[in-house]
N, C-alpha and C positions, 0 to 999 in steps of 0.2 A: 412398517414405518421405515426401516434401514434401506429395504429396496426402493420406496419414493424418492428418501434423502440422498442417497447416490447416485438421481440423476444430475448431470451439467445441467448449468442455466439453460441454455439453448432446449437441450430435449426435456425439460422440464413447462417450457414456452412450450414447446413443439405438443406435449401430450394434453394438458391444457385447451389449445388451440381446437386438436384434433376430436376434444371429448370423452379421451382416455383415465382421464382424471378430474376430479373439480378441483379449482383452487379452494376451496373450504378443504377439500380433503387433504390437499395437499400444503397447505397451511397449518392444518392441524396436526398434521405427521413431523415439519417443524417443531410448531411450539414444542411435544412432546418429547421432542429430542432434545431441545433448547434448555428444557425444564431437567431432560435428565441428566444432562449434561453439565449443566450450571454448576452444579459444586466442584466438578474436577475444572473444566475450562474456563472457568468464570469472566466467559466472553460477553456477557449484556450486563450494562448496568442499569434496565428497565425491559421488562420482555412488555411487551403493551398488547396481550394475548386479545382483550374483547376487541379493542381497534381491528385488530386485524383482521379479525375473523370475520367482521361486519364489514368491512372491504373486499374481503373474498366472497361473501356470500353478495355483494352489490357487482360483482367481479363475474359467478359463474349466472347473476340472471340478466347482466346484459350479453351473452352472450347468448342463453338463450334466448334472447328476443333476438337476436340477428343483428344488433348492433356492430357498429364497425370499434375494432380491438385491437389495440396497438401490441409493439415486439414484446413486451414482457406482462401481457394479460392476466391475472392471478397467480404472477410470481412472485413467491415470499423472498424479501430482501431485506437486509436488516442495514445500519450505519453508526459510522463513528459519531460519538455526543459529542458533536463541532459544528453540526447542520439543524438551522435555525428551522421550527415549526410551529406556526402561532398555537400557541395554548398550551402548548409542549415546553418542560424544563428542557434547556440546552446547559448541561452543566461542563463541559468541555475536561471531566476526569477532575474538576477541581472541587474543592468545598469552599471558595469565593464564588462559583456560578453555581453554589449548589441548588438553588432553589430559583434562578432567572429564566425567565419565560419570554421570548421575544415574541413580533409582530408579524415580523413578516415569512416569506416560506425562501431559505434557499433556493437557486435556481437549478440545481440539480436533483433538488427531490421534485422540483416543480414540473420538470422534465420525467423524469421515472415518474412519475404520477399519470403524468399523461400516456407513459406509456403504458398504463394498463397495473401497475408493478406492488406488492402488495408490502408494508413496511410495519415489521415485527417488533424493533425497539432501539433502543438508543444501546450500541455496542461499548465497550469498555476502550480504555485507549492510557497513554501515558497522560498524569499530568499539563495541562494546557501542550498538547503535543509535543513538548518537550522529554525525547527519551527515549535511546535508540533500542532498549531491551525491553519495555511494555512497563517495568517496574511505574508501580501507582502506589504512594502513600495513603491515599484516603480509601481507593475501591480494590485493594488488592491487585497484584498482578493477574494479567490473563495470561493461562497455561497453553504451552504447546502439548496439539492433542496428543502428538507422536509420542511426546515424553515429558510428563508435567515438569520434569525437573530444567526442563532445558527452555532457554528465552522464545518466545515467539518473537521476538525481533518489536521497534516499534516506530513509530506510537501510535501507531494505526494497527495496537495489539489484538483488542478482542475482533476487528476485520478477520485478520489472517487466520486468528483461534476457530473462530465462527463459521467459516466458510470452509476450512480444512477439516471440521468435524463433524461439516452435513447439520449445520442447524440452519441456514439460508445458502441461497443458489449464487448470490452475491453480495460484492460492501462495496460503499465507499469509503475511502481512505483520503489520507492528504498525504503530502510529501515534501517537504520542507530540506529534506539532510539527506530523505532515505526512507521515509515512512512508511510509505506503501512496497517498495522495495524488498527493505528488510524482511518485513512480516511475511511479506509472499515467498520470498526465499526462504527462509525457516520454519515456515508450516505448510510450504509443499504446493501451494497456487500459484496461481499465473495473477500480475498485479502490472500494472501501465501507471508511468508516471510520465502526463504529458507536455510536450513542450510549454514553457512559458505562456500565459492567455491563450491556452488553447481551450481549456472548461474554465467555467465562469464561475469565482471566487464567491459571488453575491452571497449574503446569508448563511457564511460563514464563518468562525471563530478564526482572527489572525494572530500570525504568529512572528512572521516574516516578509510584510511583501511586495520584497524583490525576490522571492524565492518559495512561497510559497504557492503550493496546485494541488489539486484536485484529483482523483482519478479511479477507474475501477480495478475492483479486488475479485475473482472469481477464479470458479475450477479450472479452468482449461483456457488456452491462449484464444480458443473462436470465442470460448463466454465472454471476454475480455474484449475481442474487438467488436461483439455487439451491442456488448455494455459502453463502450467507448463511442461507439456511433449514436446513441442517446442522449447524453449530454453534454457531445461535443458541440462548440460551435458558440461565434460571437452572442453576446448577451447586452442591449440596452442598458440594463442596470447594474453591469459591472465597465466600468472605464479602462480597466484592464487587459480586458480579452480583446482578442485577434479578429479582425473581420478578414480572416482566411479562409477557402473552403474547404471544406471538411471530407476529404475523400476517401470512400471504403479502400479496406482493403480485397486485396482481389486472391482468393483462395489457390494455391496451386501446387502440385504435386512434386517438382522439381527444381532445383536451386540455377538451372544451366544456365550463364550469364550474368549471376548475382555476384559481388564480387566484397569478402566480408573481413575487412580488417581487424587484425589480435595484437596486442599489444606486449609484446615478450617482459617490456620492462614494465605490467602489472600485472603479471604473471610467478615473481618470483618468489613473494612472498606468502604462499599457499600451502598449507599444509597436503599429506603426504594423501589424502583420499577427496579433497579438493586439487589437484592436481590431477588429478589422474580420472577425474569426472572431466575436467574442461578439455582433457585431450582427446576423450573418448566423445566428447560432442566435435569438436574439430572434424576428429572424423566422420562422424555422422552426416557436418555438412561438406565435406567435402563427397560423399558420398551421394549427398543429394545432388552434385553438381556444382556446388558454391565455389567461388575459387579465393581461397584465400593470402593473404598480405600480409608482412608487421607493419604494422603503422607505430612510430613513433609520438607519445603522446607525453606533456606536462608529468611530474614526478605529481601522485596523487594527492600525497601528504602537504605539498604546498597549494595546492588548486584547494584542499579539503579546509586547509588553515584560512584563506580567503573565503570560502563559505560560512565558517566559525563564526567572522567577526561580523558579516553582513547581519546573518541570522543570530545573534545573540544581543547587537547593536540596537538591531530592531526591537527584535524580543522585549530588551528592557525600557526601549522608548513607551511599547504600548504599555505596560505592566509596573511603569515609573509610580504611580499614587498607590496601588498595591502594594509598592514593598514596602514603599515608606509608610501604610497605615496599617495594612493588616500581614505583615512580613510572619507572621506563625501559623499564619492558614495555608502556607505551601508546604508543598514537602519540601524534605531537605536535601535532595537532591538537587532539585527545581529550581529551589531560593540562591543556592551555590553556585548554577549556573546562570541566571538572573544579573548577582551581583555581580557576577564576571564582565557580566555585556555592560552594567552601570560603569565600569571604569575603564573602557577602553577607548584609545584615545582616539579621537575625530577626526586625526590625521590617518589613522592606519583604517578608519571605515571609510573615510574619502578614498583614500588608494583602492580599498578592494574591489569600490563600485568602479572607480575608473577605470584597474584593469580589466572588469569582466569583458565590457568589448572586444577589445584586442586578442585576450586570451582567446575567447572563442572564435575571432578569425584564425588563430592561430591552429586551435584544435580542428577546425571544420577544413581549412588547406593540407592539414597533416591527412586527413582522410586517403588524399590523391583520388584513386580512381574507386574505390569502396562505397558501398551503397551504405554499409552499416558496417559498426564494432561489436563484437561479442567480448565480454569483461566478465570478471569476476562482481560478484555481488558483495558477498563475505569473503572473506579468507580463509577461513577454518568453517570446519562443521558445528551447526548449533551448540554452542556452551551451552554449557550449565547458568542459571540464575546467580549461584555462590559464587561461581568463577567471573562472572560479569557484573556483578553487583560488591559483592564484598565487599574491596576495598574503597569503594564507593560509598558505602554505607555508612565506615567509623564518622567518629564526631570530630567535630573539628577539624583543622586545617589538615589533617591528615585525608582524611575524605574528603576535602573539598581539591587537593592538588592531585586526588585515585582519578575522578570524573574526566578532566580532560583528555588522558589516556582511554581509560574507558571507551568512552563518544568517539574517540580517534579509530581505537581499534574494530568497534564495529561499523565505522559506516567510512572507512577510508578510500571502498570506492562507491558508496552512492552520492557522497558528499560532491564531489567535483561535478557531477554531469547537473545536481541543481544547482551549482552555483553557475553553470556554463548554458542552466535554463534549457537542456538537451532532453527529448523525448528517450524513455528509456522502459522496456521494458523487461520485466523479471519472470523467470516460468524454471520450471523443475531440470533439470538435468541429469540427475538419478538420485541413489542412497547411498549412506555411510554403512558399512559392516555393521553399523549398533541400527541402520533401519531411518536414521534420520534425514531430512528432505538435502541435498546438495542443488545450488541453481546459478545459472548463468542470468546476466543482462545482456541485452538487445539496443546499442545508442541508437540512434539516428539522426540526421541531423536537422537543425530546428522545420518542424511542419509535417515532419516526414513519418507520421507514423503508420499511416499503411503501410509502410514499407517494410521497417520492425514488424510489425504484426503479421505481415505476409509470410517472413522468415519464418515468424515465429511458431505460425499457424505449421507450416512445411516440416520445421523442426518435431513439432510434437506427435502426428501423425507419422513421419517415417519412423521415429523409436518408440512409436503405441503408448503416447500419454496422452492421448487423445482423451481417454477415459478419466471416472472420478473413481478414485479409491481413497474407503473410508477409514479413519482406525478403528482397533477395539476401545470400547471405553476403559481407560486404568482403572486399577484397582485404587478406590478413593485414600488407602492410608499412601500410595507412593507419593499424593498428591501434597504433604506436607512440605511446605518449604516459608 
């Protein structure tokens, strides 16, 4: 089971294709993981075992008849409960959607469907995706495998937990602040959050949208841009998305010519084993050939603060008759930052929309001659839950004024690139002495993500993270928290 589950999406396609495997078998080596896994990672908040399996087994006989079979053929994939599937609860981590069932199908499962792609069950996530550490009042937090004790990052939590623990080959995730981001940085995968309208929002749960996207969570940067070449790309039934073309990236061995901007001033607030991973990628791509730049860039904590007010503005526009009728069915985390967005004032969300513009001309001329930025993700190595939750947690006004800090401190640089609607992608960069995932982001700028991916693809392959490495399962009592 553990040697199936440790292959990459891509060679997980590839054995599939080849007849090396059935996807029944390989479906079922999932589930079993998924199942034993469940009490430590409590990454699914429905595993939908007979579905799937009746998909894999409709999966390995068209193949035997010779039917023609898309990129992800009886590949088990699982997703965040935010992706609408008729007949399916979509509870979006709440117990207000705890039991809502919509009509119609997201256009991204609509897509992975066609591609063959086999879908395991509704993943675990923060909170109507509000929630940069995975913390869920109603379905428990989802554990990082590495160390139950420490955040998967969120709110695209049980994605990151799920995919870094070998129970599916990939997720999708959303990104609002950071969400797919985070998660991928602190459970150790590669995770793409794409520009602005570039995957189609259709049949999804909103949060935010001038800011919210879509996008894939998998092992390895190539899973990522396979997964991204699937359900990229304009969409009819979303008004949103981009009629841009969608172009692969183009796989290659050497950076010579690439020319990849760093930013010293987000750079300095990084602890002492994040520091010293992003220098040792520096080097790596200069190594490859890359030639690196400062680029001078917005202080992040003000771009992050303009992100705040757009996405909590919004947030509380949709979620207005909610608080005021059923304000004790959120958590309180949730409901804390809710009311925040209910009182803020109309003049300071009018500005922020205003200046996204400008800012991002401003950020995309600061570039100069740079294909791409490599940034920090996090600043520190995975916290702990206690340390990132805590003072978040007490009652009253005391916990409600921890949150903002909180929110700040983890997502100070995802926060700016979605406010600036900036294609970004996140992948490993190595380990903390205790073993835990350290990862860089990949900007680029708007449309450009072949290009990040191209990096990125080059990146992983010359330092040999090309590969999926799984954890041991913890021992269930460290998983108390």
């Amino acid at each position: 089971m553990t040697d199936l589950c440790s292959l990459t999406l891509l060679e997980a396609a590839a054995a599939i294709r080849e007849r090396r495997v059935s996807s029944v078998e390989l479906t079922a080596a999932c589930l079993a993981r998924a199942e034993d896994w469940q009490p430590v990672a409590n990454a699914f908040i429905a595993i939908e075992a007979e579905t799937a399996l009746a998909t894999a087994a409709r999966a390995d006989a068209a193949l035997a008849a010779g039917e023609p079979v898309g990129p992800f053929h009886g590949v088990p994939l699982a997703h965040k409960d935010m992706l609408y599937r008729p007949g399916r609860v979509t509870g979006c981590g709440s117990r207000i959607r705890a039991a809502s069932v919509e009509s119609t199908t997201a256009t991204v499962l609509a897509r992975l469907d066609a591609a063959g792609a086999v879908d395991l069950g509704r993943l675990n996530m923060s909170e109507f995706a509000l929630g940069p550490t995975g913390l869920n009042h109603h379905h428990g937090r989802a554990r990082n495998p590495w160390d139950p004790a420490v955040v998967t990052g969120g709110s695209s939590s049980g994605s990151g937990a799920a995919v870094a623990a070998g129970l599916a080959f990939g997720a999708i995730g959303s990104d609002t602040g950071g969400s797919i981001r985070l998660p991928a940085a602190l459970c150790g995968i590669a995770g793409l959050k794409p520009t602005q309208g570039r995957v189609s929002r259709y049949g999804a749960m909103p949060l935010s949208f001038s800011q919210d996207c879509l996008g894939p969570m998998a092992p390895t940067v190539a899973d990522v841009a396979a997964f991204y070449g699937v359900i990229a790309g304009a969409d009819p039934l979303d008004p949103t998305s981009a009629a841009v073309p969608v172009d692969a990236p183009a796989p290659r061995e050497r950076l010579d010519g690439v020319t990849v901007g760093v930013s010293s001033g987000w750079l300095q607030d990084l602890d002492a084993e994040t520091a010293a991973a992003h220098e040792e990628a520096h080097r790596a791509l200069r190594d490859l050939g890359a030639s690196l730049v400062d680029v001078q860039l917005p202080d992040p904590l003000d771009l992050g603060e303009f992100s705040n007010i757009v996405a909590m503005t919004e947030a509380a526009a949709i979620h207005g008759d909610w608080i005021r009728e059923r304000p004790g069915d959120y958590g309180p985390q949730v409901l804390a930052r809710l009311r925040q967005g209910m009182v803020i004032p109309g003049a300071l969300y009018l500005r922020a929309i205003a200046m996204r513009a400008p800012l991002l001309e401003r950020v995309v001329a600061a570039y100069g001659k740079a294909d791409a930025l490599v940034l920090p993700v996090v600043p520190f190595v995975p916290p702990t839950s206690a340390d990132m939750d805590g003072a978040a947690g007490a009652a009253g006004v005391a916990g409600a004024a921890a949150i903002p800090q909180m929110v700040a401190a983890m997502a100070r640089y995802t926060r700016p690139i979605s406010y600036l609607g900036l294609p970004s992608l996140a992948q490993p960069i190595g380990r903390s002495q205790s073993g835990l995932p350290i990862a860089m982001q990949t900007v680029g700028r708007p449309f450009a993500e072949a290009a990040i991916l191209s990096v990125g693809m080059a990146y992983e392959v010359a330092t040999g993270q090309a590969r999926r490495a799984l954890p041991s399962k913890p021992d269930l009592a460290a998983t108390a928290a």
